[in-house]
C-alpha positions in Angstrom: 0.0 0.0 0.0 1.0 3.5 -0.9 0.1 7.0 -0.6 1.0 10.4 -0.9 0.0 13.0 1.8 -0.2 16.6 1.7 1.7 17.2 4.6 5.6 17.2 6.4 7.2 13.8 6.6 7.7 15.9 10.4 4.3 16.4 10.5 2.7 13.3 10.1 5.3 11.0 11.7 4.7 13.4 14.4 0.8 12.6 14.2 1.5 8.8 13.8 3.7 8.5 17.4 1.0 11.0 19.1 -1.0 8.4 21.7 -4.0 11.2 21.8 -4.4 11.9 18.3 -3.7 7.9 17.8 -6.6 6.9 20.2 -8.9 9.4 19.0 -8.4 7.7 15.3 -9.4 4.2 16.5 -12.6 5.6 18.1 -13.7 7.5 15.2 -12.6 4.6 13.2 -15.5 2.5 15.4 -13.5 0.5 17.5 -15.0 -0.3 20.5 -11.4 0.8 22.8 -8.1 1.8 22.7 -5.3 2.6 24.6 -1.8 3.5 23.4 1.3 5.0 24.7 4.7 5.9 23.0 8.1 5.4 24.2 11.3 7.5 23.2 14.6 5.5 23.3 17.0 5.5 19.9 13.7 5.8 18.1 10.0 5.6 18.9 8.0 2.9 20.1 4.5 3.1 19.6 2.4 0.4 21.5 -1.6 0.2 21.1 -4.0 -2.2 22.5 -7.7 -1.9 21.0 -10.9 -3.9 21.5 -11.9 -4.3 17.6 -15.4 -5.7 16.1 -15.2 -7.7 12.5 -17.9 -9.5 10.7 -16.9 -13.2 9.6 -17.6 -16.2 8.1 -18.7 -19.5 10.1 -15.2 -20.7 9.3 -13.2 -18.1 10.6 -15.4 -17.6 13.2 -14.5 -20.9 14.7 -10.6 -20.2 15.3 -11.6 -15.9 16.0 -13.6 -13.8 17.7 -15.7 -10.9 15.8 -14.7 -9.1 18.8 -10.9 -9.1 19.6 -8.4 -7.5 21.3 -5.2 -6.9 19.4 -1.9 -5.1 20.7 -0.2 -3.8 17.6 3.5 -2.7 18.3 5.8 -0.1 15.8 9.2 0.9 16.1 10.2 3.8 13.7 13.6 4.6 13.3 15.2 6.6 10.6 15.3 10.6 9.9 13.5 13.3 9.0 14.1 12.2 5.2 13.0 8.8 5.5 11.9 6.6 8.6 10.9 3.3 8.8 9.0 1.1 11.4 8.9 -2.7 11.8 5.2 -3.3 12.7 3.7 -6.3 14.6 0.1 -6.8 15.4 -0.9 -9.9 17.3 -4.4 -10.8 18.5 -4.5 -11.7 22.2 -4.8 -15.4 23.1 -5.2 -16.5 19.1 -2.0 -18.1 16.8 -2.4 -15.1 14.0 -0.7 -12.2 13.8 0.5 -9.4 11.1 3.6 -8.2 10.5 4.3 -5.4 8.3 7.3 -3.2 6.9 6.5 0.4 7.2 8.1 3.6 5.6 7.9 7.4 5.8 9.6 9.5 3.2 9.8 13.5 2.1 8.9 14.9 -0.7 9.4 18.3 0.1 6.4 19.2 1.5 4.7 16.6 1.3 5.3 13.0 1.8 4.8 9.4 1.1 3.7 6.1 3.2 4.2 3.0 2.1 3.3 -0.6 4.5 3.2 -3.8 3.0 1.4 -6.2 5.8 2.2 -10.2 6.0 0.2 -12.6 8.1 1.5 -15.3 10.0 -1.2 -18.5 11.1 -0.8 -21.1 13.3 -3.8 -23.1 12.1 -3.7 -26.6 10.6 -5.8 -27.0 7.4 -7.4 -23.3 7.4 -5.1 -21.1 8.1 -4.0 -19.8 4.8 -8.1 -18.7 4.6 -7.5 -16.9 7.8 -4.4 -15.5 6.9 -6.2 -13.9 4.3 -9.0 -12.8 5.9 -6.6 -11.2 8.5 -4.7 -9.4 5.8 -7.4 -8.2 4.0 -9.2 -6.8 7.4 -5.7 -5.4 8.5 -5.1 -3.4 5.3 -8.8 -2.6 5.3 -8.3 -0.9 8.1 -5.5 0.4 7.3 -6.6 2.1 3.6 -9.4 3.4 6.7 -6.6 4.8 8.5 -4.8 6.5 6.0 -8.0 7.8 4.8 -8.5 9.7 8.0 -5.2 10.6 8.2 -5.6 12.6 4.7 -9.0 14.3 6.0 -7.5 15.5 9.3 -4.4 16.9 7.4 -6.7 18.4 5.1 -8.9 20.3 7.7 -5.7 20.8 9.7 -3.7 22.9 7.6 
């Protein structure tokens, strides 16, 4: 996934470690909670934990839950001309989870985000059809995300 912003690379990494604006996202997004908190130290660690509702299929439904909590974990690193994150989201008490390769580069002023997501499942016999259920929710969500992301920075100027 891939897209350009009309904003800083400063600007929006600076959005994207920001636990307020962070939480606030999730909610509007419709997630039912979410906490996060971010952590300085050679980089930034961003660590969220939200209570998410997906609709599913019989099939999936019998390894998930339409309502989940997942902890998703980024470390960025990098500069202020490009900065990268690894990204790890696991769902609590279930053998899935999504790992993903993030980047953040200037453009002057603007910038560009690119993520490509992989799942990892832990399920004998159906687990490539949840893997790809989980990646197509994650980068759902995420395309949802970025979506927002563009709106704020549009009536945030």
């Amino acid at each position: 996934m891939e897209v350009k912003l009309n904003a800083t690379a400063d600007h929006v990494f600076g959005l994207l470690t920001d636990p307020k604006w962070l939480e606030a996202r999730s909610l509007a997004l419709g997630e039912l909670s979410a906490k996060c908190s971010a952590r300085k130290s050679g980089g930034v660690q961003v660590t969220m934990k939200r209570r998410v509702h997906r609709d599913m299929n019989a099939i999936i439904a019998k390894v998930l839950n339409p309502d989940s909590d997942i902890e998703i974990v980024e470390k960025w690193s990098g500069d202020a001309d490009r900065r990268q994150a690894a990204y790890a989201l696991t769902i609590v008490g279930k053998p899935v989870t999504v790992s993903a390769d993030i980047e953040l580069e200037a453009t002057g002023k603007t910038c560009v985000y690119r993520i490509t997501h992989r799942g990892h499942v832990k399920v004998p016999l159906i687990g490539g059809v949840i893997e790809k259920f989980v990646v197509g929710e994650t980068e759902k969500g995420c395309t949802d995300e970025l979506n927002y992301l563009a709106d704020y920075l549009k009536k945030n100027k």
